[in-house]
C-alpha beads as a LAMMPS data file, in Angstrom:
LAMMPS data file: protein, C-alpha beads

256 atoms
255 bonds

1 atom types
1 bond types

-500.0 500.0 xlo xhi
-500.0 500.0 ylo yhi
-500.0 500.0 zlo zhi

Masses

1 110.0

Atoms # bond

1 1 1 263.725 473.859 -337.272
2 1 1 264.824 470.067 -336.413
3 1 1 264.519 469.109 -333.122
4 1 1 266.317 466.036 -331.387
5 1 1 262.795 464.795 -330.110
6 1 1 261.619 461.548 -332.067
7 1 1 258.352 462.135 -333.584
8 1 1 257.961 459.062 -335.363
9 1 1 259.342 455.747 -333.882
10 1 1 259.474 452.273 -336.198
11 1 1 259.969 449.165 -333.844
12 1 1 260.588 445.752 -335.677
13 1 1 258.238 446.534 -338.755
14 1 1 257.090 443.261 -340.853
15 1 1 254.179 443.210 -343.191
16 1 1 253.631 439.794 -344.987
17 1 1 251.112 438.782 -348.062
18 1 1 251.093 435.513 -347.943
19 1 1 254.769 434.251 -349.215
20 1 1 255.595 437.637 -350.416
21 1 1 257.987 439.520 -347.080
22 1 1 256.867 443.633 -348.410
23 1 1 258.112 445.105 -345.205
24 1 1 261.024 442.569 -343.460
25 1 1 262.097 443.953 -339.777
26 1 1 262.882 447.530 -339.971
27 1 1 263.576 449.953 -337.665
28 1 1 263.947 453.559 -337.982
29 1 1 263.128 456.681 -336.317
30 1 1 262.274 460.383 -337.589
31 1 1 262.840 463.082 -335.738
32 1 1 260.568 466.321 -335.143
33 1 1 261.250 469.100 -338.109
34 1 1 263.023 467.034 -340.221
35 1 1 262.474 466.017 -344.103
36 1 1 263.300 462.135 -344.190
37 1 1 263.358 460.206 -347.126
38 1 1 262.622 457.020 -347.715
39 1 1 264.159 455.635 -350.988
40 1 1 264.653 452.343 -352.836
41 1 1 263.652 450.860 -356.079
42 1 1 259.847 449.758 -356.875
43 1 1 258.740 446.653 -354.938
44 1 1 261.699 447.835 -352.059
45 1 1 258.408 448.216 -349.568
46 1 1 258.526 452.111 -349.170
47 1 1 254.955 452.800 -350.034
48 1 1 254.141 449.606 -347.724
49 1 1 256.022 451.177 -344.949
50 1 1 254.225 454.692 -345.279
51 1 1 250.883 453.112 -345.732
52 1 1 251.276 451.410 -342.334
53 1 1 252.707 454.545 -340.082
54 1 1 249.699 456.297 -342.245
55 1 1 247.264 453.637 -340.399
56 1 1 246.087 452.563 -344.110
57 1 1 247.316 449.668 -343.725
58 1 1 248.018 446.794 -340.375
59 1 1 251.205 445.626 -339.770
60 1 1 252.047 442.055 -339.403
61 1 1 254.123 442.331 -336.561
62 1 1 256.157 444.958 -334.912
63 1 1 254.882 448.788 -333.911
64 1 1 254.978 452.009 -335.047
65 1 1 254.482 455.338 -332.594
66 1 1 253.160 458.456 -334.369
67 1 1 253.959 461.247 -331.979
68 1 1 253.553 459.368 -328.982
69 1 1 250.386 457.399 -330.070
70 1 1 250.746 453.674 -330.922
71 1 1 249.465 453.730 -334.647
72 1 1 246.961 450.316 -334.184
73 1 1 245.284 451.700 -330.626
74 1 1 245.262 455.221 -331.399
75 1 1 244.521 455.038 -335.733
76 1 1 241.560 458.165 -335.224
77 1 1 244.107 460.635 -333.468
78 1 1 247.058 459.510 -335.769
79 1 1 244.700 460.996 -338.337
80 1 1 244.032 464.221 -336.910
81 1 1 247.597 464.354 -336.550
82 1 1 248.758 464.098 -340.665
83 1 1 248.710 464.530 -343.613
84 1 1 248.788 462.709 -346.953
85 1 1 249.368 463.899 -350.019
86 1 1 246.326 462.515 -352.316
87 1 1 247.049 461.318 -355.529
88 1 1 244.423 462.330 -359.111
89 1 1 242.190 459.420 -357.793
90 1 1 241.296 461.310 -354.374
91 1 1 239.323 464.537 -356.411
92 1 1 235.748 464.827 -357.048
93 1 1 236.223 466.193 -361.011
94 1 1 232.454 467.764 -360.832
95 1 1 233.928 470.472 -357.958
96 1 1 235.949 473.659 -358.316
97 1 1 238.812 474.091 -356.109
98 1 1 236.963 476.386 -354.005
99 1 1 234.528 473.424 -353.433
100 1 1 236.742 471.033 -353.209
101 1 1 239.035 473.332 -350.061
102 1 1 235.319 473.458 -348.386
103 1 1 234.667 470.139 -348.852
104 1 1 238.281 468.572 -346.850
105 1 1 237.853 471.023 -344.327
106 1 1 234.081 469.985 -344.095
107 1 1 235.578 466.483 -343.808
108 1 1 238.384 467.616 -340.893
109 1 1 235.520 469.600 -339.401
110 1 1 237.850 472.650 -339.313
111 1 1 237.073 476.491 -340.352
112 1 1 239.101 477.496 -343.049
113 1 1 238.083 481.167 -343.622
114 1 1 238.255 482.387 -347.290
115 1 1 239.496 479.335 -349.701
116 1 1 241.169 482.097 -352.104
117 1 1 243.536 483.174 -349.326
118 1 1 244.605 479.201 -349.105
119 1 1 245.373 478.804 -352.931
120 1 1 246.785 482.139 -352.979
121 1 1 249.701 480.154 -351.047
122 1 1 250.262 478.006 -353.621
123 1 1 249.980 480.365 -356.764
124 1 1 246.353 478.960 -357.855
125 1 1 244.114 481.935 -356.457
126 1 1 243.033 482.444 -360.491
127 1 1 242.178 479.112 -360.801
128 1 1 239.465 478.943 -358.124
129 1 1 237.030 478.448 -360.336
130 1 1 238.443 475.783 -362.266
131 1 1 237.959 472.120 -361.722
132 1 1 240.619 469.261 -360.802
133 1 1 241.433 467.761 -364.076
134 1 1 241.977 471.058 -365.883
135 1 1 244.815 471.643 -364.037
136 1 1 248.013 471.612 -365.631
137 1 1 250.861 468.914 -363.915
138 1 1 252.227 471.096 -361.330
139 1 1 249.323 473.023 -360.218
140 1 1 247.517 469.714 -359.095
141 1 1 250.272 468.727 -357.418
142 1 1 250.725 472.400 -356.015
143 1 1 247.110 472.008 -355.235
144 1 1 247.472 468.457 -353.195
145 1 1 249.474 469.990 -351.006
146 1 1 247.055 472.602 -350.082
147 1 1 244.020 470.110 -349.190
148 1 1 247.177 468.205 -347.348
149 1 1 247.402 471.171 -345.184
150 1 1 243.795 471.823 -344.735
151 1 1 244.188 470.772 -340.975
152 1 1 247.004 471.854 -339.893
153 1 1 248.937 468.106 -339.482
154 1 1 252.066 468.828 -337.868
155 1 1 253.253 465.738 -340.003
156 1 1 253.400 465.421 -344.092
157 1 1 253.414 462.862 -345.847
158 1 1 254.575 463.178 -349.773
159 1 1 254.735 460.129 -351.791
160 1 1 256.541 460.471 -355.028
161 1 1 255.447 464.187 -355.260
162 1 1 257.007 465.492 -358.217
163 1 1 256.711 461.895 -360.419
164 1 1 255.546 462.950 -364.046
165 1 1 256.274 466.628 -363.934
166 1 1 258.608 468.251 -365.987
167 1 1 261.974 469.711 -364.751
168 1 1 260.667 473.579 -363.656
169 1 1 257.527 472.065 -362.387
170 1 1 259.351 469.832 -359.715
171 1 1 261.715 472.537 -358.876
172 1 1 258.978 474.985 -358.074
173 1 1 257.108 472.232 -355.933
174 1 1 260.796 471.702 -353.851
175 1 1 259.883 475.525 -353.186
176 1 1 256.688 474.920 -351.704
177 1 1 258.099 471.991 -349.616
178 1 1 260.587 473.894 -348.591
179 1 1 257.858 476.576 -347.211
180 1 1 256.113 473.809 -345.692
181 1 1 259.083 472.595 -343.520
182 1 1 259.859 475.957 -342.610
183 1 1 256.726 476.272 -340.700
184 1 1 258.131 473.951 -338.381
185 1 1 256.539 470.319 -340.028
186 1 1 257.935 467.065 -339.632
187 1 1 258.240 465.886 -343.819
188 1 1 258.303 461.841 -344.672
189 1 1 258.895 461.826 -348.565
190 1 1 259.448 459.300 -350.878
191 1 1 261.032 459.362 -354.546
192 1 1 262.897 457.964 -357.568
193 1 1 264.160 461.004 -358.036
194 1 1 268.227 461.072 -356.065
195 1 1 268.737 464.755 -356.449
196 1 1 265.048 465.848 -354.838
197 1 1 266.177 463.947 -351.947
198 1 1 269.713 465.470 -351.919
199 1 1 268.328 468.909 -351.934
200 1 1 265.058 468.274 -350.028
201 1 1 266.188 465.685 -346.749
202 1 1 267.849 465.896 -343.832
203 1 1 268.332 461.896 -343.763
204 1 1 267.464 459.358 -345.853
205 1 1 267.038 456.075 -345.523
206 1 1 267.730 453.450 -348.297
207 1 1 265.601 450.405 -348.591
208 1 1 265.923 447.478 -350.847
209 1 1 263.933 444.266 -350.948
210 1 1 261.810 445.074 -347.875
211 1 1 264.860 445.898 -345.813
212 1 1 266.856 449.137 -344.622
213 1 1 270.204 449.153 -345.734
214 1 1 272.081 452.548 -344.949
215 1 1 270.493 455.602 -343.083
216 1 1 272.268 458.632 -343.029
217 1 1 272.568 462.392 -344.045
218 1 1 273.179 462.407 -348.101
219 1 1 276.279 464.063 -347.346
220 1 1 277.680 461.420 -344.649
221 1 1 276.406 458.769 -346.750
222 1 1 278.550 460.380 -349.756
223 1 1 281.286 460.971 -347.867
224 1 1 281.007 457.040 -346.301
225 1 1 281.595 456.295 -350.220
226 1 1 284.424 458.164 -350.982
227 1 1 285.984 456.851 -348.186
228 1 1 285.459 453.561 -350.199
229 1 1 287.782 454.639 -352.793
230 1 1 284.780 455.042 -354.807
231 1 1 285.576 456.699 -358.308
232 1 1 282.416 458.488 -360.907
233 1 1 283.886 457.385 -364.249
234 1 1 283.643 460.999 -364.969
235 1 1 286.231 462.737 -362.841
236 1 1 284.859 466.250 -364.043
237 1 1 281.600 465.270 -361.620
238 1 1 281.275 465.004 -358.076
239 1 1 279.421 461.999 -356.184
240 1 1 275.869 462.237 -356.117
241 1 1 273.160 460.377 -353.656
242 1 1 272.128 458.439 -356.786
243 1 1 275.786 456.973 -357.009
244 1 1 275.532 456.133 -353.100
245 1 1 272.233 454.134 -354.550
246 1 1 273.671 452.471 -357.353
247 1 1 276.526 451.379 -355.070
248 1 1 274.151 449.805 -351.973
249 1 1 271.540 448.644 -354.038
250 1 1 273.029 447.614 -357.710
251 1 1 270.056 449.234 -359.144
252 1 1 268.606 452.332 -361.598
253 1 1 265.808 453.902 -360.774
254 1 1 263.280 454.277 -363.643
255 1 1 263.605 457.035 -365.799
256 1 1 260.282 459.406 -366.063

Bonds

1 1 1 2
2 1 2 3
3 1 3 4
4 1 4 5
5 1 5 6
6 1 6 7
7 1 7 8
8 1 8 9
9 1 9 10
10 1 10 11
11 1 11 12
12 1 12 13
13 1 13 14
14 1 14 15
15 1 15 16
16 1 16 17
17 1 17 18
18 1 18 19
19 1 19 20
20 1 20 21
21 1 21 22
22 1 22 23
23 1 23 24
24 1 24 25
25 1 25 26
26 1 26 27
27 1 27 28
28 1 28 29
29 1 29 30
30 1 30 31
31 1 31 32
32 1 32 33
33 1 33 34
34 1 34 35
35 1 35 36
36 1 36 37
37 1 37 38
38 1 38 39
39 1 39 40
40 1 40 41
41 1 41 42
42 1 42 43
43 1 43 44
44 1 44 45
45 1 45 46
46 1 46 47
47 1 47 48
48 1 48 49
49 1 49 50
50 1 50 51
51 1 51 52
52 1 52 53
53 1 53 54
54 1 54 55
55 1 55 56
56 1 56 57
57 1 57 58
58 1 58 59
59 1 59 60
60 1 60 61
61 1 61 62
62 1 62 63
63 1 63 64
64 1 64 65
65 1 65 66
66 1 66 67
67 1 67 68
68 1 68 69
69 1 69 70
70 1 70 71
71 1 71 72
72 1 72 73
73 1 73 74
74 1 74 75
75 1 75 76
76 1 76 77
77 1 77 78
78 1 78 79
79 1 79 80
80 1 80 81
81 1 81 82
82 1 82 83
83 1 83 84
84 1 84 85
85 1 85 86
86 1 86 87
87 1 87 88
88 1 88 89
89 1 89 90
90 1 90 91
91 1 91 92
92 1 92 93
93 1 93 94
94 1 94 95
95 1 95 96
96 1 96 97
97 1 97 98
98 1 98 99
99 1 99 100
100 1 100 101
101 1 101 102
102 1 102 103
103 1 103 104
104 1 104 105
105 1 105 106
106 1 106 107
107 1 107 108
108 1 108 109
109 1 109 110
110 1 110 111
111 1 111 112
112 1 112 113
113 1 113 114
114 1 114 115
115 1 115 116
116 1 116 117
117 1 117 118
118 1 118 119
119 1 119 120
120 1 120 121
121 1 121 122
122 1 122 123
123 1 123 124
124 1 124 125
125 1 125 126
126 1 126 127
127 1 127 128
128 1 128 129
129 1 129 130
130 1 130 131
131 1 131 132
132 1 132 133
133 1 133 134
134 1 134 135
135 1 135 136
136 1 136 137
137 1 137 138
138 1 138 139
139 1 139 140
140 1 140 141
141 1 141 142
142 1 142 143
143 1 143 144
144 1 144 145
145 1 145 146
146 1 146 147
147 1 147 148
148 1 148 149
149 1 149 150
150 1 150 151
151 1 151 152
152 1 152 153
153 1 153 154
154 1 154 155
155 1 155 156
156 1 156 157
157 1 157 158
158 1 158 159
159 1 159 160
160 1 160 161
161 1 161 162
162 1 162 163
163 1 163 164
164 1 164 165
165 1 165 166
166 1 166 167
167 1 167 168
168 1 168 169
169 1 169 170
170 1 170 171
171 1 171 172
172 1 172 173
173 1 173 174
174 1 174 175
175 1 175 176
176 1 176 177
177 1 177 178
178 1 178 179
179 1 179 180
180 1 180 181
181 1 181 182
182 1 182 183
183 1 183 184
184 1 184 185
185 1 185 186
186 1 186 187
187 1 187 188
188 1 188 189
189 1 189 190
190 1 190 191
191 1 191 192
192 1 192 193
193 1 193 194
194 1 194 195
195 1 195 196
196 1 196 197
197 1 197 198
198 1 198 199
199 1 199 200
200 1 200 201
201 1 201 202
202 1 202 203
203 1 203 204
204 1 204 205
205 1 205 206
206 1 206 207
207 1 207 208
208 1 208 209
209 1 209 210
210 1 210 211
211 1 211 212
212 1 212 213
213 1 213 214
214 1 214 215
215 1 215 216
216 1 216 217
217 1 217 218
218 1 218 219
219 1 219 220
220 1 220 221
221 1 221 222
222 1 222 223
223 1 223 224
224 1 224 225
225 1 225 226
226 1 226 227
227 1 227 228
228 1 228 229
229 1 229 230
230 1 230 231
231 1 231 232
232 1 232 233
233 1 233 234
234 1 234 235
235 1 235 236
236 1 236 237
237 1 237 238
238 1 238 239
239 1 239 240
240 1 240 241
241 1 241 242
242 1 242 243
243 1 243 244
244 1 244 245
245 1 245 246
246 1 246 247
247 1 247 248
248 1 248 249
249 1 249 250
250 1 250 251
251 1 251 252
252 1 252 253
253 1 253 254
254 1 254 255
255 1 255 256
């Protein structure tokens, strides 16, 4: 359930390489229970921003509270606090999935109890004797989520989740978001895909060029561009989020 308490606060955020501005003065806030997106085209500085509130990465100026601890004084706690989503890079291919559940909680220090209960949860309980990269598309990712969860965090955080799978693949994964938010977890996600975060977010907000250009509900922000006298050249369809990005940002996502 979405609570009005801010959980993660973003106070004049800059992050600079050199000439290059990734991350140019933004300020947002999420708020405890909810799924926020953050979307914009590559190179807009989302995965810069995330990597920063994820304590990966030191800002060059500004701050950045993680449920009430200040992200550069309190990194360790802001750890124990959440979790990221690993991409194929972050799994030992010599290790089952069994091992591999024993091995992140070994790293978390936390008891786990019997691993085939935990991928029972995501539909992989046969496949607990099967290693990482025999895994089809959807069950890694299905998987991911598990070792994200292996702590507890009471905050996720999903970049580009469902990039590369195929069309029932990334709608069963919204289901085991969905499950995951409904346990009462604050969700940061990021994707190129308009209609995951129309189904999937409570607000969004749209970057572009290092900057944050709208935030909003998809449905206010919709309903902000109808109000433009905005038009689909196809009357038959409604207005989408992904026309709301076209509009703000004048540009298409890639196609997968």
């Amino acid at each position: 359930m979405k609570g009005t308490r801010t959980i993660i606060q973003v106070e004049n955020l800059t992050k600079n390489y050199e000439d290059l501005v990734a991350v140019d003065n933004i300020s947002f806030e999420v708020r405890e229970g909810e799924v926020f997106g953050l979307l914009g085209p590559n190179g807009a500085g989302k995965t810069t921003t995330l990597e920063i509130i994820e304590t990966l990465r030191k800002p060059t100026s500004g701050k950045v509270i993680v449920d009430g601890l200040d992200i550069e004084h309190d990194s360790w706690k802001v750890k124990s606090s959440i979790g990221v989503q690993l991409q194929d890079s972050g799994f030992y291919p010599d290790l089952t999935l069994v091992e591999l559940l024993k091995m992140f909680a070994g790293l978390y220090q936390v008891e786990i109890g019997d691993p085939i209960e935990i991928l029972k949860k995501f539909s992989l309980e046969e496949k607990n004797k099967s290693y990482w990269q025999k895994l089809s598309g959807g069950q890694r990712q299905r998987f991911s989520l598990a070792t994200t969860l292996i702590h507890n965090p009471k905050i996720i955080f999903l970049d580009e989740p469902t990039t590369g799978l195929d069309p029932q693949a990334r709608v069963n994964l919204w289901e085991e978001i969905r499950k995951i938010h409904a346990e009462g977890r604050t969700i940061i996600l990021t994707t190129h895909y308009m209609q995951e975060a129309e189904e999937l977010c409570d607000r969004v907000a749209i970057m572009d060029q290092g900057k944050i250009i709208e935030i909003g509900t998809p449905h206010d922000l919709i309903e902000e561009l109808l109000a433009t006298g905005f038009k689909r050249k196809r009357e038959v369809k409604k207005a989408t989020l992904e026309d709301v990005f076209l509009q703000l940002t004048g540009k298409h996502l890639r196609e997968e």
